[in-house]
N, C-alpha and C positions, 0 to 999 in steps of 0.2 A: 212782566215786561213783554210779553209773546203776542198777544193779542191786541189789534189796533183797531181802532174803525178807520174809515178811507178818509173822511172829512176831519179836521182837527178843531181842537179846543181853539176861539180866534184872539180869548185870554190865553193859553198858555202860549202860544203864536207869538203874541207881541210881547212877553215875558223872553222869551228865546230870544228874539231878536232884538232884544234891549241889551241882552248879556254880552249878544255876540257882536254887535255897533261895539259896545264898551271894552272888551273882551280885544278888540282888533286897535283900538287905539293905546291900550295897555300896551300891546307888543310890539308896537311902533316903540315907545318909551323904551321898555325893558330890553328889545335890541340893541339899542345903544347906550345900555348901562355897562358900567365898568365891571371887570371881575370881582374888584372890592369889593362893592356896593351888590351884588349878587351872593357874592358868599354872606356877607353881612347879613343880609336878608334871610338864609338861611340858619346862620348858626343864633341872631334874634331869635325865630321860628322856634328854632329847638329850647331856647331858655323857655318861651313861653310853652311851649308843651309841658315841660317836668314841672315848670311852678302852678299850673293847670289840672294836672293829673289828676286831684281828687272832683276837678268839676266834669274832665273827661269823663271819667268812671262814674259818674251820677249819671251825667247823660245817657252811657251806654247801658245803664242798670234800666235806664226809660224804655231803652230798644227792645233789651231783654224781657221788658214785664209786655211788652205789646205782642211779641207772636210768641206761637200758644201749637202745638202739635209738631212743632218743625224736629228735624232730626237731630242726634248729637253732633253730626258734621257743620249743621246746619250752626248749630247754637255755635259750636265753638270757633268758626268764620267772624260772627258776630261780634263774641267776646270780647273784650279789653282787659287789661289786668295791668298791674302797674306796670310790670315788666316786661309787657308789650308797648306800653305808652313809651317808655324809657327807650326799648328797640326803636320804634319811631324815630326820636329825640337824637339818638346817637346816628340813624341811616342818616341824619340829617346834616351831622355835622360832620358825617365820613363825603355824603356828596359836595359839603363845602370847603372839604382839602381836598378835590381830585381837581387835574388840570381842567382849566377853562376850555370847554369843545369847541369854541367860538373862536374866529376869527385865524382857524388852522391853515397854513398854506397847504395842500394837500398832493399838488402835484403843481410843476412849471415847467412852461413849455419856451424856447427859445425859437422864431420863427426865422427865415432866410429874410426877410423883409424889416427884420430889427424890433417885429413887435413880442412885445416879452407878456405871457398870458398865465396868471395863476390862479389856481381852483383854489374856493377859501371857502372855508364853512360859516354856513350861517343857520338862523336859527329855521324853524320851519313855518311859524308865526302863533296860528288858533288851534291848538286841541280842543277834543272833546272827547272827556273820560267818561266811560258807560259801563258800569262794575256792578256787581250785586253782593251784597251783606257785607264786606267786609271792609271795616274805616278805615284800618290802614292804609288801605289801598286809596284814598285821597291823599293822604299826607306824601308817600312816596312818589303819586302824581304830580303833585302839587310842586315838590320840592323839584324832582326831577327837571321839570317844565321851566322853574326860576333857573336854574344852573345852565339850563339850554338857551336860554332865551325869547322864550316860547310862552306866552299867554294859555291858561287852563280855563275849561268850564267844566266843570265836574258835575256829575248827576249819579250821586251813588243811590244803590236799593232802597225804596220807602223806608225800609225795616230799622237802615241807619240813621236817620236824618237826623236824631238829634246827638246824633257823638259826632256828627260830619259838620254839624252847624260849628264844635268849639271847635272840632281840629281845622276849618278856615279860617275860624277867628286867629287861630295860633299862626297861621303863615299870614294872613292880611297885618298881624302885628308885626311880625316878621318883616315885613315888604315894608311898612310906615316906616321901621327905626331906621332903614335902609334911604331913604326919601324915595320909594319906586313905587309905582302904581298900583294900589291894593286890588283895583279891577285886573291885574293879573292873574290872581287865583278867586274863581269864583264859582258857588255851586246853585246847581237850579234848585231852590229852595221850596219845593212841591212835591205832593206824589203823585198827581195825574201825569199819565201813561203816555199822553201826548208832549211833552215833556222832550222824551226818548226822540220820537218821530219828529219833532220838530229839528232838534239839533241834526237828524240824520238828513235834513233838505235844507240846514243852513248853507247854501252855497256861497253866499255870499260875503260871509262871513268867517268861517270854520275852513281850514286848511288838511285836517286829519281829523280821524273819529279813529278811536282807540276802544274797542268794546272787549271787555274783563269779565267772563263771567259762564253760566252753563249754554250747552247748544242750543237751547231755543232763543238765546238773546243774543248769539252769534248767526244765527239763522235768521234774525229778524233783522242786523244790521246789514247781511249783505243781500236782504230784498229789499231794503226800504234806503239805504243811502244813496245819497245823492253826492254823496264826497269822498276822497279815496280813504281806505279804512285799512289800517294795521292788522288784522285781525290775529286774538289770542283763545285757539281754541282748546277745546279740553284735555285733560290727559289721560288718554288709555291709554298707560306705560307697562312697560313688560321688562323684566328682569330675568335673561338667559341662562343661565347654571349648566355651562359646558363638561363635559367628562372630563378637563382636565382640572376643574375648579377647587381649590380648599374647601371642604365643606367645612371647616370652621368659618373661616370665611365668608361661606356663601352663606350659609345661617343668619351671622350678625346682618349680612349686608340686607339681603331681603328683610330680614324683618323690622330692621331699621327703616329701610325703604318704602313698607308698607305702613309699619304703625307707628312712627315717629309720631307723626299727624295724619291722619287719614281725610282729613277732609282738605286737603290742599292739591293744586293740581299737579306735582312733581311725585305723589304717592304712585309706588307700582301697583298695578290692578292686577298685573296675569303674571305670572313665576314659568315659567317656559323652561321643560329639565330634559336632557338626552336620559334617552332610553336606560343605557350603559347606567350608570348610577342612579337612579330614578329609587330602586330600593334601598338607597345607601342615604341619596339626599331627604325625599319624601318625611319618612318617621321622624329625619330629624327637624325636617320643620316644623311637620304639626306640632311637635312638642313643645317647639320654641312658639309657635302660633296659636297658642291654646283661647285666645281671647280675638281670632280671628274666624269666620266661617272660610273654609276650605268649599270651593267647585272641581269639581275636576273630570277630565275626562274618562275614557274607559280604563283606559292602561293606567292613570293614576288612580283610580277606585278599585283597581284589583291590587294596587298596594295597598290601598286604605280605603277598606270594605264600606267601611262608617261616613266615608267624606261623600257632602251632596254630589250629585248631579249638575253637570254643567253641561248648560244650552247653548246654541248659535248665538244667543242674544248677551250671553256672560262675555265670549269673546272683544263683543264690542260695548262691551258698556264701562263709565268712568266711573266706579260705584262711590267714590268721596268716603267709604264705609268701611267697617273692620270686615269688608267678604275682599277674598281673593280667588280669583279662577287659577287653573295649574293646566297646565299644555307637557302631555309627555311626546318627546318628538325620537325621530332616527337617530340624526346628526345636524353639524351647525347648517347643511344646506335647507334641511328643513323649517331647524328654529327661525332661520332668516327668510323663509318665505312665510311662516306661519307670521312672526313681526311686520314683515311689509303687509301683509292682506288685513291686518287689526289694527293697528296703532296709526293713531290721531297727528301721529309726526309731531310731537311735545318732546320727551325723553324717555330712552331704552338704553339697556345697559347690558353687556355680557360681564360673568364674572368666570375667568378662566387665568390660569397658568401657561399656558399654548400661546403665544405675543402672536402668532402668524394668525391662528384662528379668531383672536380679539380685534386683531387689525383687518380682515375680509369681513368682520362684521359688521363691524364701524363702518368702515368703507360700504357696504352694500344698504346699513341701514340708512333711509332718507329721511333723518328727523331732525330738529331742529340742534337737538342736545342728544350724543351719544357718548356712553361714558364705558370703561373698563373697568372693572373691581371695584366700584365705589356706589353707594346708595343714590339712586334716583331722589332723592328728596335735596340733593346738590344743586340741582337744577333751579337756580335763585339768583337774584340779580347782586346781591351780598353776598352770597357766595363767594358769585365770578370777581368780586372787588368794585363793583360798580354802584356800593353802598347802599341801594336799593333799587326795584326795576318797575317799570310802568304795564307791565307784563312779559311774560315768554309769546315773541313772534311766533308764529309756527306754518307762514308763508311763506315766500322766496325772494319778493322783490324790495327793497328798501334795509330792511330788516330784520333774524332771523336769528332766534332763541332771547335769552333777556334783555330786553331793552332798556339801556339805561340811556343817562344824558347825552353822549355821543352818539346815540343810535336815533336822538330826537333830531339832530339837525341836517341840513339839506346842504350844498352848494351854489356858488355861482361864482362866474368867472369874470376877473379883471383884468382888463386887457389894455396895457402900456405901450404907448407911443412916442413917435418925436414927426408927427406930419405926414406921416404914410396915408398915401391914397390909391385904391383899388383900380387896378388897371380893368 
C-alpha cells in the first residue's frame, strides 16, 4: 500500500466513487434509523457470523495459502480460528447492548434572549477503513460504524479479501434482517493500489478516513488525503520497571505485555529498568523471556553478557516480534525523558509501588494510553468496555486512544425559539 503513481486507475476511480455516491445515501437512511433497528442489525450480524464460521475459516485458509515468506506476526494478524470468529460475534453483540451515542443532549445552554440551544450528537456520516491483514478489523468497523450511525467503506489488505468478502456478507445480512441499507457497510472489492488513493481524494463523498495499519500506510494517508483522517499509528510502547516495583509483579506484567501476542500494536517493544534494581530485575526477566530476543544497552549487557546489542534504530522500532529492546536508566526523571523521545504516543506503562512516582509519570507521559501496574496489551477497545474499537487514536483532536462508537460521532446544535430577532 506504500507506493502510488501520480495518475490513477480511471476504472478503479469510478469504482470509488460508486461506493461513496452509495455509501453517503446509506447514511442519510441509517441516521435516522432507530436504536432498535440498529442493535437488530447487529446482533443479526453476529448470528450470521457463528452460523458462518466454517465458511469464514475456508476463506481465510485462502488468504493463508496465498502469501508465502511473511512473518509469524504477520501470519497470525491474518489468522481466524474459531475462537476469534466467536470474539467477533460476541464484540458484536456487546456493541449492541451499549447505550445508543446518538441523539445525546450534550450540553444546553439557556440564553438571556429565551433562546434555549442544545449540543446533540450525531452521527459523522462516510468512513473509510484503510487496515492491513487483519479481518477482524472489518467486522469491528463495520459493526462500530452501524451502532454510530455512520456509513463504512472498507478496503482491508489484498492478502485478506477473501475472509473480508464473508465477514460483509455477515453484516450486510445483518443490516437486511434489520430493514437498513446493506450499502452501509461496504468493501472495495479489489486489490489495485489505487484503490487506497482514491478513497483518500474522496471529497466529496467520505467524511473520515481511518487508516489501521504499519507506518508506511500511515505515511501514505497523511500525504495523499484529501479528507480529515483519524490517524492510528504504531506502537512503540515501553514498559517502566521503577525501583520501587514488585518484581513479581513486574515479571508477569512485561512478559505478558510483551508476548501475550506480539504481533498486535498494544505489545511493549522496550522494558525501560532503573539502574537501582537492574541486577535484581534483568535475570529475572530473561529467564521468564527465554523465547524472546533480548537488545539491550550497555549497562544492561554488563548484566547479561550474552544479551544483543542494541541500536539507535531498536529504540524506535515497533518490532510486532518476540525481540524486545531493554533501557537501563538513573531514575523516573530519566525513564520519562528516554519514553517521551521514543514512543509513538500508543501506550506506556510504569510498574511501581511509589503512587507519587506512577502519578508524575502518567502525568508527564503524552500518550494516548498510560497505564500503572497493568500489561500494555490492555490497551483495546474491549478492554476499555466499548465491546470493540476502530482503532487506538494516537492524535489529539476529535479523538484519542480507542475508538469506539461514541468516539465515531460529531455534533451539532439545536437552537429553540419563540420569535426572537437579532437586533
Amino acid at each position: 500500500m506504500n507506493d502510488m503513481s501520480t495518475e490513477m486507475n480511471p476504472d478503479v476511480e469510478a469504482v470509488v466513487a460508486d461506493l461513496g455516491r452509495r455509501a453517503k445515501a446509506a447514511a442519510r437512511d441509517l441516521s435516522m434509523a432507530t436504536t432498535e433497528a440498529r442493535n437488530l442489525a447487529l446482533t443479526e450480524a453476529a448470528k450470521a457470523l457463528r452460523a458462518r464460521t466454517a465458511e469464514i475459516l475456508a476463506a481465510n485458509a485462502k488468504d493463508l495459502d496465498s502469501v508465502s515468506g511473511k512473518d509469524a506476526a504477520f501470519i497470525d494478524r491474518l489468522t481466524l480460528t474459531e475462537d476469534r470468529v466467536a470474539a467477533m460475534a460476541d464484540a458484536l453483540d456487546a456493541i449492541a447492548g451499549q447505550d445508543d451515542p446518538l441523539g445525546r443532549t450534550l450540553a444546553t445552554f439557556d440564553r438571556p434572549n429565551g433562546l434555549k440551544i442544545d449540543r446533540v450528537s450525531v452521527p459523522i456520516g462516510v468512513i473509510a477503513m484503510i487496515y492491513e491483514s487483519r479481518p477482524n478489523v472489518g467486522s469491528d468497523a463495520g459493526a462500530l460504524c452501524i451502532k454510530s450511525g455512520n456509513a463504512v467503506i472498507l478496503r482491508g489488505g489484498s492478502e485478506s479479501l477473501q475472509s473480508s468478502r464473508v465477514i460483509v456478507a455477515c453484516l450486510s445480512q445483518g443490516l437486511s434482517a434489520a430493514g437498513l441499507p446493506t450499502d452501509a457497510v461496504q468493501m472495495v472489492d479489489m486489490r489495485d493500489r489505487d484503490a487506497v488513493k482514491a478513497l483518500l481524494h474522496s471529497t466529496g463523498t467520505v467524511d473520515l478516513v481511518i487508516p489501521r495499519g504499519g507506518r508506511g500506510l500511515v505515511s501514505l494517508v497523511q500525504r495523499e488525503a484529501r479528507v480529515p483522517t483519524l490517524l492510528h499509528l504504531d506502537g512503540n510502547n515501553h514498559t517502566y520497571l521503577h525501583e520501587s516495583a514488585d518484581i513479581e509483579k513486574a515479571v508477569g506484567i512485561v512478559r505478558n505485555a510483551k508476548m501475550r501476542r506480539t504481533g498486535i500494536c498494544g505489545a511493549t517493544e522496550c522494558v525501560v529498568i532503573d539502574a537501582s534494581v537492574a541486577d535484581q530485575m534483568l535475570p529475572r526477566l530473561a529467564a521468564a523471556l527465554t523465547d524472546c530476543e533480548l537488545r539491550g544497552d550497555e549497562m544492561a549487557r554488563r548484566i547479561l553478557p550474552d544479551m544483543a546489542e542494541a541500536t539507535d534504530e531498536d529504540w524506535n522500532t515497533e518490532y510486532l516480534s518476540n525481540i524486545m529492546s531493554v533501557k537501563v536508566v538513573d531514575d523516573a526523571d530519566a525513564a520519562i525523558a528516554f519514553v517521551q523521545a521514543h514512543s509513538s504516543g500508543h501506550t506506556d506503562a510504569i510498574v511501581a509501588e511509589d503512587v507519587q512516582v506512577a502519578r508524575r509519570f502518567m502525568a508527564a507521559i503524552d500518550s494516548a494510553v498510560v497505564m500503572h501496574n497493568a500489561s500494555t496489551q490492555f490497551s483495546d477497545g474491549g478492554e476499555f468496555g466499548m465491546g470493540a474499537e476502530i482503532g487506538i487514536a494516537t492524535g489529539k483532536m476529535h479523538a484519542r486512544g480507542p475508538v469506539g462508537a461514541e468516539q465515531l460521532t460529531s455534533f451539532k446544535y439545536f437552537v429553540y425559539g419563540n420569535g426572537q430577532q437579532r437586533d
